[in-house]
SEVO-547451 format. One record per residue: y negated, x, z of N, C-alpha, C, O in turn. Coordinates in Angstrom, 1 decimal, decimal comma. Example, Ala and Ser with C-alpha at 12.3 -4.5 7.8 and 13.67 -1.06 7.14 Angstrom:
<rs>
R   n_yy   n_xx   n_zz  ca_yy  ca_xx  ca_zz   c_yy   c_xx   c_zz   o_yy   o_xx   o_zz
R    5,7   13,2    7,8    4,5   12,3    7,8    3,3   13,2    7,8    3,3   14,2    8,5
R    2,2   12,8    7,1    1,1   13,7    7,1    0,0   12,9    7,9   -1,1   13,4    8,0
</rs>
This chain:
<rs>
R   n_yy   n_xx   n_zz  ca_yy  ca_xx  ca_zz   c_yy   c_xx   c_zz   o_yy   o_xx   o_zz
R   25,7   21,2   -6,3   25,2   20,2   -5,4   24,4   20,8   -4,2   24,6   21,9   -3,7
R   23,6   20,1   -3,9   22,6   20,5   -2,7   23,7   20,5   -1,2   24,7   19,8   -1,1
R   23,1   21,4   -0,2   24,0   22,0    0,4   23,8   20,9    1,5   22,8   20,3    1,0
R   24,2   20,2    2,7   23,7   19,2    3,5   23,5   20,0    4,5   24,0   21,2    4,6
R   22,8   19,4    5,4   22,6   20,0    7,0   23,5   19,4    7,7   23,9   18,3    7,4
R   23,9   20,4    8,9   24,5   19,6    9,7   24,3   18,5   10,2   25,2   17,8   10,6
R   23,0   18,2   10,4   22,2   16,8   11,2   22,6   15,8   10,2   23,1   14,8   10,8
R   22,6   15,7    9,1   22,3   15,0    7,8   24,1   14,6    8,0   24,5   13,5    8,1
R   24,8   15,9    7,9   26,4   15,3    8,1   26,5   14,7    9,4   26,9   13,6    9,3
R   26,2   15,1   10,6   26,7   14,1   11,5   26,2   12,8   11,0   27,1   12,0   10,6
R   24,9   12,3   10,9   24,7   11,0   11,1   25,3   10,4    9,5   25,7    9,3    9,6
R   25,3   10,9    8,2   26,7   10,5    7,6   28,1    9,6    8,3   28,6    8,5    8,0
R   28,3   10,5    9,0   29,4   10,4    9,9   29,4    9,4   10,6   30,2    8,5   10,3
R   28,7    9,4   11,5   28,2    8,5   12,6   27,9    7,3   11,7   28,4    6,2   12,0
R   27,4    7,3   10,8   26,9    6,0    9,9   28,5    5,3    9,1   28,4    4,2    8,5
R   29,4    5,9    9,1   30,8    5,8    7,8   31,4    5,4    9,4   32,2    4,4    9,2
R   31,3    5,6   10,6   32,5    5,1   11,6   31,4    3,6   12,1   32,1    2,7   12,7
R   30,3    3,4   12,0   29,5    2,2   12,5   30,2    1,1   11,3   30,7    0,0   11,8
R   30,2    1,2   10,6   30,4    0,5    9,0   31,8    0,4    9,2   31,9   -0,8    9,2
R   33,0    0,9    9,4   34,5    1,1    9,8   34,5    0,1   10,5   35,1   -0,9   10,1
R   33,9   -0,1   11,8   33,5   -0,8   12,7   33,7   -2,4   12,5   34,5   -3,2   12,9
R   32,5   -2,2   11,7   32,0   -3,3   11,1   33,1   -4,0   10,2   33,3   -5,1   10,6
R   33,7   -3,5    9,4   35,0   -4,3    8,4   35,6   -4,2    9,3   36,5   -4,8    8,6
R   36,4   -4,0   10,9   37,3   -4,3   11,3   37,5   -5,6   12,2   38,4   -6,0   12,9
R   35,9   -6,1   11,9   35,4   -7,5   12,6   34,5   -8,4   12,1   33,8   -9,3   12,5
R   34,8   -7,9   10,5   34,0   -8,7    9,7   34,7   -8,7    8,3   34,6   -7,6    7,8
R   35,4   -9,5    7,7   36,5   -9,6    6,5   35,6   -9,3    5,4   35,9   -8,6    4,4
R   34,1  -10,0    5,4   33,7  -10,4    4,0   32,9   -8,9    4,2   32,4   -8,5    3,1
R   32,7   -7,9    5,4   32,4   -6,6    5,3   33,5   -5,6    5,1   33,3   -4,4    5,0
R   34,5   -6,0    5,1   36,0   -5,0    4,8   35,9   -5,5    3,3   35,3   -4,6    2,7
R   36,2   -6,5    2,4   36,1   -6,6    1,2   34,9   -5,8    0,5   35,2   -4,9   -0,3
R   33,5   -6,3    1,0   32,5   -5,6   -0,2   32,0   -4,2    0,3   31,0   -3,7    0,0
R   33,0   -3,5    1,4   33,0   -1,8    1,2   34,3   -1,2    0,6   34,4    0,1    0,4
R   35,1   -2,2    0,3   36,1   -1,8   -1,1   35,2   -1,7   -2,6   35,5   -0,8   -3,4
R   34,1   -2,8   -2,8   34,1   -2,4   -3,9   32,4   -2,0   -4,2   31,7   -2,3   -5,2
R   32,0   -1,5   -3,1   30,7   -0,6   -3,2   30,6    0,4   -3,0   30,1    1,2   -3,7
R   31,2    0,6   -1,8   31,5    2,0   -1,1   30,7    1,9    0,2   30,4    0,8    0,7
R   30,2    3,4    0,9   29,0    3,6    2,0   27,8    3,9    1,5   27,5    4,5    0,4
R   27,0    3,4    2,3   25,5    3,6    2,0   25,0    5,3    2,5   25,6    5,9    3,4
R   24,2    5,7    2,0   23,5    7,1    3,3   22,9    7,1    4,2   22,3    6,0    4,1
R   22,7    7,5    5,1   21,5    7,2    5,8   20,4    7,8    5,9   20,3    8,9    5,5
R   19,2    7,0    6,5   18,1    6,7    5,4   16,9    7,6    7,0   16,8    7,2    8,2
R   16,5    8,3    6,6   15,7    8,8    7,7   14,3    9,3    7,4   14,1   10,5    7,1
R   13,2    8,3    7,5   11,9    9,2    7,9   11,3    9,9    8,9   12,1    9,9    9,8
R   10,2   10,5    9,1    9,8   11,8   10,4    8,9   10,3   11,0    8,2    9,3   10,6
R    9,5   10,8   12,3    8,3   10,1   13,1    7,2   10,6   13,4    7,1   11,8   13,3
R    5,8    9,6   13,8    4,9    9,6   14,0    3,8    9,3   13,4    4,0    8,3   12,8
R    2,3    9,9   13,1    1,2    9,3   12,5    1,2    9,5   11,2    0,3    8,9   10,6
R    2,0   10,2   10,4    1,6   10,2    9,2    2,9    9,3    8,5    3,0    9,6    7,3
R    3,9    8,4    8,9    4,7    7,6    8,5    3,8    6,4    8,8    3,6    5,7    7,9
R    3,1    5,9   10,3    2,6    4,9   10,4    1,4    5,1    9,0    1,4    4,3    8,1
R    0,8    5,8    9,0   -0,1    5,5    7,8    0,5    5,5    6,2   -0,2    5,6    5,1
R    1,7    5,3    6,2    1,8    5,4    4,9    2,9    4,2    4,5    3,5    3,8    3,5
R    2,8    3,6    5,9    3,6    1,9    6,1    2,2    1,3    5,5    2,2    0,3    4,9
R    1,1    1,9    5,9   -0,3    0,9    5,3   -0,6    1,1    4,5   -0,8    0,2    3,8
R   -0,7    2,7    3,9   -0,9    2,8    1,9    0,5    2,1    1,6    0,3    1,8    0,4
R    1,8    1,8    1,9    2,4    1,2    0,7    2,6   -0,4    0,7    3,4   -0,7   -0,2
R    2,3   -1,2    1,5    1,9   -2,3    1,7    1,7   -3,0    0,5    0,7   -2,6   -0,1
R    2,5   -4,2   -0,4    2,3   -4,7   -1,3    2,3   -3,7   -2,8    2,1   -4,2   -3,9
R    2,3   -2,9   -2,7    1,8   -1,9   -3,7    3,7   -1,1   -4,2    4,7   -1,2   -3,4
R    3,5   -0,6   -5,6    5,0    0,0   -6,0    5,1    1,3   -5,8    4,1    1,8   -6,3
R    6,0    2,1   -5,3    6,8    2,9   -4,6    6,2    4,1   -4,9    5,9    5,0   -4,1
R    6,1    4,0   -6,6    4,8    4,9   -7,3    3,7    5,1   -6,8    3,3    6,2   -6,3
R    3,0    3,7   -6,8    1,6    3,6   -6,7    0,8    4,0   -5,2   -0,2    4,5   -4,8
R    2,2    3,4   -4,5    2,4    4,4   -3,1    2,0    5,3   -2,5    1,3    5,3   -1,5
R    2,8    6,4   -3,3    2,6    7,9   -3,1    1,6    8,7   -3,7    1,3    9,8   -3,3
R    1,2    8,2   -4,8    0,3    8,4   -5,8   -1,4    8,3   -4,7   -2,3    9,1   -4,8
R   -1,4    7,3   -4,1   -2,4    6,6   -3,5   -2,6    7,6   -1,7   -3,5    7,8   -0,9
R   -1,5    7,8   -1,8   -0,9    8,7    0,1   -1,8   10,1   -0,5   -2,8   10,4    0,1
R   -1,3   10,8   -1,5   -1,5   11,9   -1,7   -3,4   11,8   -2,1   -4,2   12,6   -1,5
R   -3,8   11,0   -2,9   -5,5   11,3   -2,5   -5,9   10,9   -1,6   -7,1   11,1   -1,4
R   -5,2   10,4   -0,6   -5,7    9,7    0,9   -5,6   11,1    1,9   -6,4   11,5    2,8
R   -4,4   11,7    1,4   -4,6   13,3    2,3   -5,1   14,1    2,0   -5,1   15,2    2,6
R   -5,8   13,8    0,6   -6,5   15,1    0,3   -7,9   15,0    0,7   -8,6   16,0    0,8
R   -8,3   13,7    1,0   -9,5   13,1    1,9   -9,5   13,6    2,9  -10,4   14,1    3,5
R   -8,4   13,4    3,4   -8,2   13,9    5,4   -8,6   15,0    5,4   -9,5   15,2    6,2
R   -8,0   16,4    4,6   -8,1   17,4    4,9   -6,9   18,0    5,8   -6,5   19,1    5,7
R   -6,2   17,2    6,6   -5,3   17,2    7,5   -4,6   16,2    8,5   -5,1   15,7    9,5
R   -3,5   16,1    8,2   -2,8   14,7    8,7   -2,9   14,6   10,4   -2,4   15,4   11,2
R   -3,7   13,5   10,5   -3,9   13,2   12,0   -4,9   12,3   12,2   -5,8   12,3   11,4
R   -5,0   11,3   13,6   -6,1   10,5   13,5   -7,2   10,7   13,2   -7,9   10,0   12,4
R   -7,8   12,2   14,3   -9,2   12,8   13,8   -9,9   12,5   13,1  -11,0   11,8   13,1
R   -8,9   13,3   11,7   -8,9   13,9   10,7   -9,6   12,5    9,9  -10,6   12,3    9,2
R   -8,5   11,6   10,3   -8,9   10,0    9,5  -10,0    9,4    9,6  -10,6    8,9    8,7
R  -10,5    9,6   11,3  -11,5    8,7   11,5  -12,8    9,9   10,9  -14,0    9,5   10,5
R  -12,5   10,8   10,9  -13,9   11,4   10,2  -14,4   11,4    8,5  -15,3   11,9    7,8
R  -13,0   10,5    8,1  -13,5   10,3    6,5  -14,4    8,9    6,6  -14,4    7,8    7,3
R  -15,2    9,5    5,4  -15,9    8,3    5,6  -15,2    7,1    4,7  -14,5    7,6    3,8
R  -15,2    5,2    4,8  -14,5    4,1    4,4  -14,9    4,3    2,7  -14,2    3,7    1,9
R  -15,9    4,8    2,3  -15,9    4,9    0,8  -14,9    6,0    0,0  -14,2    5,7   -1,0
R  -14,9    7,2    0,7  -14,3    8,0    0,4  -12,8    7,6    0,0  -12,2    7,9   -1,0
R  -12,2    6,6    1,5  -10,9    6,2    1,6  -10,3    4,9    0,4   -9,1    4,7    0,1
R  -11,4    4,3    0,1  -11,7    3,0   -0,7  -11,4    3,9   -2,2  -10,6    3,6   -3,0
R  -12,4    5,1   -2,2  -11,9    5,6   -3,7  -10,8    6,5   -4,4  -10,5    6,9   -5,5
R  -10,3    6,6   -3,1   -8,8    7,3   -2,8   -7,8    6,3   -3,7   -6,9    6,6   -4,4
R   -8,2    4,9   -3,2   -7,0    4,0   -3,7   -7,2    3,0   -2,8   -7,2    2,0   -3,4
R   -7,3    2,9   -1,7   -6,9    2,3   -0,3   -8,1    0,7   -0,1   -9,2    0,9    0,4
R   -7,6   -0,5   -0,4   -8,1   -1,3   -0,3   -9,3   -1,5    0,8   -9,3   -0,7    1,7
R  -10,3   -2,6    0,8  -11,2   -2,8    1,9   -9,9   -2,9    3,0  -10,0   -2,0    3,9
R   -8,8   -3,8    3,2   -8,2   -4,0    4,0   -7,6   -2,9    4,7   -7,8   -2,6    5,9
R   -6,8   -2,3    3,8   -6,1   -1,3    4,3   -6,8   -0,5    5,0   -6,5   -0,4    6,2
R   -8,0    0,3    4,4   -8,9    1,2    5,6   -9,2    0,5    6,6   -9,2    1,2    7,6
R   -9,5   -1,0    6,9   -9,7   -1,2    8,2   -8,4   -0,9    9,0   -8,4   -0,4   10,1
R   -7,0   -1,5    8,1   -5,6   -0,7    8,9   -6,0    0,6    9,6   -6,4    0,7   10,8
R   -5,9    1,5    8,7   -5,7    2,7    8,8   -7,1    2,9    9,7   -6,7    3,6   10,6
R   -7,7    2,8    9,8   -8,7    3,4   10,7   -9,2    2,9   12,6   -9,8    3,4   13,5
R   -8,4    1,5   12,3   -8,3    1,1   13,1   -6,9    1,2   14,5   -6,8    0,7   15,6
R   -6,3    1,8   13,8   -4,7    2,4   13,9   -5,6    4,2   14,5   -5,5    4,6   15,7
R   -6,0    4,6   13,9   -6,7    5,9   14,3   -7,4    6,0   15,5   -7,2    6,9   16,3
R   -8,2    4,9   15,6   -9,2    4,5   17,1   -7,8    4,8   18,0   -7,5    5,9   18,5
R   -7,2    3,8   18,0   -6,1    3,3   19,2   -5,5    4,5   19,2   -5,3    4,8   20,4
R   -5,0    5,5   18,6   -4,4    6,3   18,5   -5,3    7,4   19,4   -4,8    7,9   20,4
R   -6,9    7,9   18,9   -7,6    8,5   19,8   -8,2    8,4   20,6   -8,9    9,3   21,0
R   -8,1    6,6   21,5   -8,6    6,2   22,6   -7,4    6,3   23,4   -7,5    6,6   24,6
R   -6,3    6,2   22,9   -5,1    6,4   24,1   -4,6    5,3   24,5   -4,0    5,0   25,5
R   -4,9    4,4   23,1   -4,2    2,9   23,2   -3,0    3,2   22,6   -2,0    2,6   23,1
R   -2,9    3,7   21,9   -1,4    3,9   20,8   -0,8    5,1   20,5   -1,2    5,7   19,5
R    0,3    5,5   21,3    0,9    7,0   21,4    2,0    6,6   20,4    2,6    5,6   20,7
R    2,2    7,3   19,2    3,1    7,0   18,5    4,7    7,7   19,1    5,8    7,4   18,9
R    4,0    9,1   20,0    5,3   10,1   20,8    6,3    9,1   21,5    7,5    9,0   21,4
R    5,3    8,2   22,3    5,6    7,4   23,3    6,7    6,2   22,9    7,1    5,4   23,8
R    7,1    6,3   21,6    7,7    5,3   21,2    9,6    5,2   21,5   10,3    4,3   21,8
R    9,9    6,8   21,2   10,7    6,9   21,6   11,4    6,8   22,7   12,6    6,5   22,6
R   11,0    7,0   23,8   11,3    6,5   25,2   11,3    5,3   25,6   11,7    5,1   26,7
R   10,8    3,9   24,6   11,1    2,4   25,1   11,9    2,3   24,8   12,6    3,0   24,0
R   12,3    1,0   25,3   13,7    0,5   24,6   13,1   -0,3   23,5   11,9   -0,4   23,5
R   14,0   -1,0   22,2   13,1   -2,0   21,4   12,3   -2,6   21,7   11,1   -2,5   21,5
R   13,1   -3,6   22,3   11,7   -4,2   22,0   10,8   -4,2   22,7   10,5   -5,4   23,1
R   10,1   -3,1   23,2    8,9   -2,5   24,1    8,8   -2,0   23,4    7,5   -2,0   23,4
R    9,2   -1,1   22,1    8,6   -0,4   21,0    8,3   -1,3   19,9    7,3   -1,0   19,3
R    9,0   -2,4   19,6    8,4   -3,0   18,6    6,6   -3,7   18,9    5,6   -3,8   18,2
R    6,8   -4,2   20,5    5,5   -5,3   20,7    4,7   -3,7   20,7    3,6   -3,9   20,1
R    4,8   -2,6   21,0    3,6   -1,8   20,8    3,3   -1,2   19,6    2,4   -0,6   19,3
R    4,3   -1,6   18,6    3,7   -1,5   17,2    3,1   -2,6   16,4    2,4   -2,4   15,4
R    3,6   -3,9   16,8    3,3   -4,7   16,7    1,4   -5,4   17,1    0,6   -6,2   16,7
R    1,5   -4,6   18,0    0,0   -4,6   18,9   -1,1   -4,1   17,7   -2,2   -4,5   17,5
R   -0,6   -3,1   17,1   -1,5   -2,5   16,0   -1,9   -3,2   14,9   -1,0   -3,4   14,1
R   -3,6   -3,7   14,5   -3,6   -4,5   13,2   -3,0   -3,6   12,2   -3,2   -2,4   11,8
R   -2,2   -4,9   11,6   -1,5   -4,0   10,2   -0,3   -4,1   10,6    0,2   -3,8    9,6
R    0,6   -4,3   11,4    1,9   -3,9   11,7    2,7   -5,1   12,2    3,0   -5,4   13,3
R    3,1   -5,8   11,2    4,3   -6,9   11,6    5,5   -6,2   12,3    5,7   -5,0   12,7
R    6,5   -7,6   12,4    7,7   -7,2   12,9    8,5   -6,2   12,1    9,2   -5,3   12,6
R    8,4   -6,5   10,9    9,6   -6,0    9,7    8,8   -4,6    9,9    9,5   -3,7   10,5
R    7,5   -4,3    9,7    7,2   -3,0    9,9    8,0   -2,4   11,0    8,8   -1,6   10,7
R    7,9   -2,8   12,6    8,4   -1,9   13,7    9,9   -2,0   13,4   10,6   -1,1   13,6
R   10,3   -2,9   12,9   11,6   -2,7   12,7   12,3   -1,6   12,1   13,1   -1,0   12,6
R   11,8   -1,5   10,9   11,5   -0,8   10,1   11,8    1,2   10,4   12,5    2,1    9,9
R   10,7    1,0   11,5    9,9    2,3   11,9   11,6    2,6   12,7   12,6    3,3   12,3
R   11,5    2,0   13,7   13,1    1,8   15,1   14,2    2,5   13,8   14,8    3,6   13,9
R   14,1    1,9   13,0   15,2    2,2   12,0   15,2    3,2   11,4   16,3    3,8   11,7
R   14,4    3,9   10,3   14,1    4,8   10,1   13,8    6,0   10,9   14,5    7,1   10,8
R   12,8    5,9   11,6   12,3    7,1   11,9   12,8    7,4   13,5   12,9    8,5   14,0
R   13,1    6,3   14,1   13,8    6,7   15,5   15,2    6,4   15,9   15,6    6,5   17,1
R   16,0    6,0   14,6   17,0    5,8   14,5   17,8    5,3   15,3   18,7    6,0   15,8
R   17,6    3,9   15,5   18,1    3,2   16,8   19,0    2,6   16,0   18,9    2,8   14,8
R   20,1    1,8   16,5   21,1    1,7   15,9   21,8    0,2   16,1   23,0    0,1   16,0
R   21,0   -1,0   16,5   21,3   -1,9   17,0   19,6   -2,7   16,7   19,0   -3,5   17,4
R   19,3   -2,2   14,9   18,5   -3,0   14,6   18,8   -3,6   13,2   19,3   -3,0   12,3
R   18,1   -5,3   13,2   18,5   -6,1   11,9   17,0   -6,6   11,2   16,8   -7,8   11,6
R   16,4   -6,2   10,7   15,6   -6,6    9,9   15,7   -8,0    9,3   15,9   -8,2    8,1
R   15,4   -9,1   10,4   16,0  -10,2    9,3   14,7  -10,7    8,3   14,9  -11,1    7,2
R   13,7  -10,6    8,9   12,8  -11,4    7,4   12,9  -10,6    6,2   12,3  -11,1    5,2
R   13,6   -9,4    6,1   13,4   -8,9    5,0   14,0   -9,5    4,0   15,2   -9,6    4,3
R   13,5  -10,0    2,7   14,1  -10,7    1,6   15,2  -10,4    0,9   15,9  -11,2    0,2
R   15,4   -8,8    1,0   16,4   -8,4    0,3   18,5   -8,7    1,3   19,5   -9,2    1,0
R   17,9   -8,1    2,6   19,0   -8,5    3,5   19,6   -9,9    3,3   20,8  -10,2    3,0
R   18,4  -11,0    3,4   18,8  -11,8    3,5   19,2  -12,5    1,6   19,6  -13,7    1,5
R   19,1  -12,0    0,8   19,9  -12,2   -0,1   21,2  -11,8   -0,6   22,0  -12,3   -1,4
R   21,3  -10,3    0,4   22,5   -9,6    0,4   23,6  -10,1    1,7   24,8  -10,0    1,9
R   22,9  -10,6    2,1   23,6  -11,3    3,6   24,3  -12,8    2,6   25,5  -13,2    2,9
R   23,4  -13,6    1,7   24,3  -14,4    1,4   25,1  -14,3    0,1   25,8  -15,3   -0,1
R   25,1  -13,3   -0,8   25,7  -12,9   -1,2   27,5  -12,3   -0,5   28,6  -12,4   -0,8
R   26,8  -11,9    0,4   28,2  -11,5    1,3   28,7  -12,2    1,7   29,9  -12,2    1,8
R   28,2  -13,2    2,2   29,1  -15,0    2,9   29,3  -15,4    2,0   30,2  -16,2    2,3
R   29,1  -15,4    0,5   28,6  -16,6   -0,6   28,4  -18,1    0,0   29,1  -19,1    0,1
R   27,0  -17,8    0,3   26,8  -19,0    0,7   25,4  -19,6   -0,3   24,6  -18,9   -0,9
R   25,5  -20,9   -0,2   24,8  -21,8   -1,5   23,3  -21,2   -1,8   22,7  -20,8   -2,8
R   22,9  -21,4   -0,4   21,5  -21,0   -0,1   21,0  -19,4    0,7   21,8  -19,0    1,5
R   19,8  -18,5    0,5   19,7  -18,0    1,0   19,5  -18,0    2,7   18,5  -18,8    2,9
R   20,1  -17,5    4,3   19,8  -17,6    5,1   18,4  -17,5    5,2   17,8  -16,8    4,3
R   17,7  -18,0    6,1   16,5  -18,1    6,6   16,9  -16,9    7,8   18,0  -16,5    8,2
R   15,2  -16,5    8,2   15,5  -15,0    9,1   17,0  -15,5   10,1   18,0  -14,9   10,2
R   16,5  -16,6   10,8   17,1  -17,3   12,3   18,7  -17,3   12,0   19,6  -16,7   12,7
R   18,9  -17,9   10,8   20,3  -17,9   10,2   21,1  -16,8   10,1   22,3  -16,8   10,4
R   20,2  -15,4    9,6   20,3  -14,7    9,4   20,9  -13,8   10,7   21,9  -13,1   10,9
R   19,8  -14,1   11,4   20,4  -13,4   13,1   21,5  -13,7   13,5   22,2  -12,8   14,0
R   21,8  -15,0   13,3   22,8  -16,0   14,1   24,6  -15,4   13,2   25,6  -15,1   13,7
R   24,3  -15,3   12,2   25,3  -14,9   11,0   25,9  -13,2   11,3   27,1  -12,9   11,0
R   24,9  -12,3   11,9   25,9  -11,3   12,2   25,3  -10,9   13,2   24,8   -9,8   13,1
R   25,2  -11,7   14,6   25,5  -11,4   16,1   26,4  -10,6   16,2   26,2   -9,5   16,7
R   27,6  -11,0   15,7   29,0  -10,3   16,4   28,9   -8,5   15,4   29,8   -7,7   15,3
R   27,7   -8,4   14,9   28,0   -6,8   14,6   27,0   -6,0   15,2   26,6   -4,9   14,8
R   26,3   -6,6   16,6   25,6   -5,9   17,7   26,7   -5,0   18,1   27,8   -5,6   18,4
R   26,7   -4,0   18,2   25,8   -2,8   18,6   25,6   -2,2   17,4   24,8   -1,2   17,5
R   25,9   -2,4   16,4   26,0   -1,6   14,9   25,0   -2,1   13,6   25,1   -1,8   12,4
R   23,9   -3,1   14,4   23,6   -3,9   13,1   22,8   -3,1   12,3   22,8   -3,6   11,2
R   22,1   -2,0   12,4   21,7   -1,2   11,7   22,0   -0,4   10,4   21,4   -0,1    9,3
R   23,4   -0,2   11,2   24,2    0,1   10,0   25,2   -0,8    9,1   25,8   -0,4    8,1
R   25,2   -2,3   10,0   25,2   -3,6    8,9   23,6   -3,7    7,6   23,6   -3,9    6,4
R   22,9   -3,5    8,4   22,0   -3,7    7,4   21,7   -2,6    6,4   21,3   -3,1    5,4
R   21,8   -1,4    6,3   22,1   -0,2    5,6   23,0   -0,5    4,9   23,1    0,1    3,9
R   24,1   -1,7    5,2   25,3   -1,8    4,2   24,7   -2,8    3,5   25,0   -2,6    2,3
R   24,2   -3,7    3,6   23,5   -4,8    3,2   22,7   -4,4    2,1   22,8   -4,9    1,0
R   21,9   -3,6    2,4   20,9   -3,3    1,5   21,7   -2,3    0,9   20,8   -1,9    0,2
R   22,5   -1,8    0,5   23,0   -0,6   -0,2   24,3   -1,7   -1,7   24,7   -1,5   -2,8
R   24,6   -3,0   -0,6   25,2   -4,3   -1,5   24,4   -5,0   -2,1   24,9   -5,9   -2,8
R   23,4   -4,9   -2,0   22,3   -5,8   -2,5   21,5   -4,7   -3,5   21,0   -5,2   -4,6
R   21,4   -3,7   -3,3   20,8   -2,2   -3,8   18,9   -2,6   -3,9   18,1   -2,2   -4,7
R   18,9   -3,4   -2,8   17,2   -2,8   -2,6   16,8   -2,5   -1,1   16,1   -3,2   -0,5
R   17,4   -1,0   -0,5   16,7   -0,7    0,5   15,2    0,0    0,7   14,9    1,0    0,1
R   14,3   -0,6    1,7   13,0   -0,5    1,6   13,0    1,2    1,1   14,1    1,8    0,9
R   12,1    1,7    0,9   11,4    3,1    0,1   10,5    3,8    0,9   10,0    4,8    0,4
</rs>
């Protein structure tokens, strides 16, 4: 077996006592971590080459993704806005990358080298001062910044509610008739603030589609 890092075991850790947490104020979360278990936790690198590859995988399969990332950096020459705004939109278009998406992605690069959008800078807000400034970016919904908070800056008191999968694993776990709507969704596990992050890591690991 592959050997783990320390970092990788603490937040293991840190993630198995949030979830503990969680079943000790949530029954229908004490029942389905008997018979699933814990999830891992799920970490991407922050910064510009995660924001750009929230825009190559946009609607597209997990495959087709990465498949599409990797001729897009072989265009760049080197991962960074620059690098982006000096390819030309054909180049990026024949890479893979829709008319849409390159206006993403290039437009995401401007803000980035006019000094509208510091991706560094993110870490230091609180949410949601980081979400409205990712949000500010064409191309970047809520579920995206959410997303990002979660992944890559590992905040720990975030719920992704529009995402379709939560909210099917969310009523699965109530069994309730109908799927929650996002609002429902919110309202349904308030009481696992400060830990909803690692409700929704359990969510999605009960449901088994966390995002990719």
């Amino acid at each position: 077996m592959p050997r783990i890092s320390p970092e990788e075991s603490n937040r293991r850790r840190r993630l198995k006592r949030h979830i503990d947490a969680l079943a000790k104020i949530d029954s229908d979360v004490e029942t389905a971590l008997r018979e699933v278990g814990y999830p891992l936790p799920r970490v991407r690198p922050a910064g510009f080459e995660t924001f750009l590859s929230v825009i190559v995988s946009q609607q597209i399969s997990v495959g087709a993704a990465k498949a599409i990332f990797g001729r897009v950096a072989e265009v760049m020459g080197s991962m960074s806005a620059p690098a982006l705004l000096a390819c030309e939109p054909d180049a990026l278009r024949a890479a893979g990358l829709s008319g849409r998406k390159v206006e993403y992605a290039l437009g995401m690069a401007e803000r980035i080298v006019a000094g509208k959008f510091n991706p560094d800078l993110l870490e230091k807000m609180d949410d949601e001062t980081a979400i409205a400034e990712i949000t500010a970016v064409r191309g970047f919904g809520r579920w995206s910044a959410e997303i990002y908070l979660m992944f890559s800056l590992e905040r720990s008191d975030v719920f992704p509610a529009d995402d379709l999968a939560l909210q099917i694993g969310l009523q699965r776990l109530k069994m309730m008739e109908a799927r929650p709507t996002a609002k429902q969704a919110r309202s349904l596990i308030e009481h696992w603030a400060p830990r909803r992050s690692a409700g929704s890591l359990f969510l999605w690991h009960f449901y088994k589609g966390a995002p990719t």
